[in-house]
C-alpha positions in Angstrom: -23.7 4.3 -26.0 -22.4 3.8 -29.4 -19.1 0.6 -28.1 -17.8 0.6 -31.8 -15.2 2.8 -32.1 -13.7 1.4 -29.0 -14.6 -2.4 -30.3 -12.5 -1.2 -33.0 -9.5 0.3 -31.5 -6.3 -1.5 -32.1 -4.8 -3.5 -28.9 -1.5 -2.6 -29.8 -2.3 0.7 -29.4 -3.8 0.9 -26.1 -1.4 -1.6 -24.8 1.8 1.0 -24.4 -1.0 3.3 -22.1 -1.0 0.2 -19.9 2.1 -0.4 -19.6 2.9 3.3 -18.8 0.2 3.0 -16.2 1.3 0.2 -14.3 5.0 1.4 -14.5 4.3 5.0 -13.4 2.6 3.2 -10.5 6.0 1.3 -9.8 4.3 -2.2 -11.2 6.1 -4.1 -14.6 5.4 -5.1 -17.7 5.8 -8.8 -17.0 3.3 -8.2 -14.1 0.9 -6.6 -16.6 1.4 -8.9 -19.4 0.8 -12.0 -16.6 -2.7 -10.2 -15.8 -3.5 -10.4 -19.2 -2.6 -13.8 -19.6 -4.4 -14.9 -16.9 -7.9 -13.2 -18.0 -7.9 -14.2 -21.7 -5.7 -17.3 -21.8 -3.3 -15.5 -24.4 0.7 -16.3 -23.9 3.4 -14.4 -24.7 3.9 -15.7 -28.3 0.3 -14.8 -28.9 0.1 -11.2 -26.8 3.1 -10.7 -29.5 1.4 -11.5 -32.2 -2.0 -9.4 -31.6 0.5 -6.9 -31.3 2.0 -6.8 -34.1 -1.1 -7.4 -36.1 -2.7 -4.4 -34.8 -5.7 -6.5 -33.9 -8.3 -4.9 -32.6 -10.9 -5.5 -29.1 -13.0 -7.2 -30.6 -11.0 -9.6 -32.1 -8.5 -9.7 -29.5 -11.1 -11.1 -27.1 -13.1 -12.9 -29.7 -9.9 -15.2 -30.5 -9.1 -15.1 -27.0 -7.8 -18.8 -26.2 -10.0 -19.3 -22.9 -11.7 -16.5 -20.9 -11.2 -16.8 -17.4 -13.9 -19.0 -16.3 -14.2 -16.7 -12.6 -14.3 -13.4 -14.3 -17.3 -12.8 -12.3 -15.8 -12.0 -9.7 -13.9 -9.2 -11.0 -16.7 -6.7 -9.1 -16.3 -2.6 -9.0 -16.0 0.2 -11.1 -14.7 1.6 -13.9 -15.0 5.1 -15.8 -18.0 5.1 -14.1 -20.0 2.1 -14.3 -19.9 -1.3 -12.3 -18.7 -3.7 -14.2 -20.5 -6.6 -13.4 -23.7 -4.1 -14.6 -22.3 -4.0 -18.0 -24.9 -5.6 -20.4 -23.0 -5.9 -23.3 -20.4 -8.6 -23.2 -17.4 -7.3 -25.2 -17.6 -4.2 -23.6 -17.9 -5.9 -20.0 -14.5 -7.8 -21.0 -12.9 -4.7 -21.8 -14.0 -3.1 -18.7 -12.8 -6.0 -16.8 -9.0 -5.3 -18.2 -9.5 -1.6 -17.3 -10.3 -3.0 -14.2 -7.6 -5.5 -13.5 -4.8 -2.7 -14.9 -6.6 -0.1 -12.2 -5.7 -2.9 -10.1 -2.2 -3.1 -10.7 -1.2 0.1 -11.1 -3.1 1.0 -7.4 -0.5 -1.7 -6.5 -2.9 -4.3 -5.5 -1.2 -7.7 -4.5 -1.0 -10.0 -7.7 -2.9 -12.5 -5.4 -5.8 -10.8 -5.3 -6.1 -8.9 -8.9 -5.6 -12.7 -10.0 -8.9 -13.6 -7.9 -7.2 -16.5 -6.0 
């Protein structure tokens, strides 16, 4: 599978599709934006600025500030594949967003998407 258009795609542009997942599921935007915090490290002042930078995935998560050191245990799957199968690393991290937003919006309790 050829990953580079969707290394490529801007954050900011993806970002409003999880949003409107998670709040057509009843979920918020601070409880997305906490779940993305928590797996990359970013805060708000930095979600912002990737944001408005149009950075894409692969940057996003190259300059994340600290990768959840327990992402490992993010376990399942998503758009078809397990992602804890997923050989190549910046795709897995992508997958495991997918995964935690899946999460959210199935109205998981924070607890648990957070791995605690």
């Amino acid at each position: 599978m050829n990953n580079t258009k969707v290394f490529k795609m801007s954050f900011a542009g993806v970002y409003p599709h999880y949003i409107q997942k998670a709040e057509k599921k009843g979920r918020t935007k601070v409880e997305l934006d906490q779940v993305i915090f928590w797996l990359t490290g970013y805060d708000q002042q930095g979600l912002q600025q990737i944001i408005d930078n149009k950075t894409d995935f692969e940057t996003f998560f190259a300059e994340a500030p600290q990768l959840k050191p327990n992402v490992s245990k993010i376990r399942g799957v998503i758009c078809g594949y397990r992602v804890e199968e997923i050989e190549d690393p910046l795709m897995q991290k992508i997958r495991y967003l997918d995964k935690l937003v899946n999460e959210l919006a199935k109205g998981k309790v924070m607890e648990k998407i957070l791995r605690k």
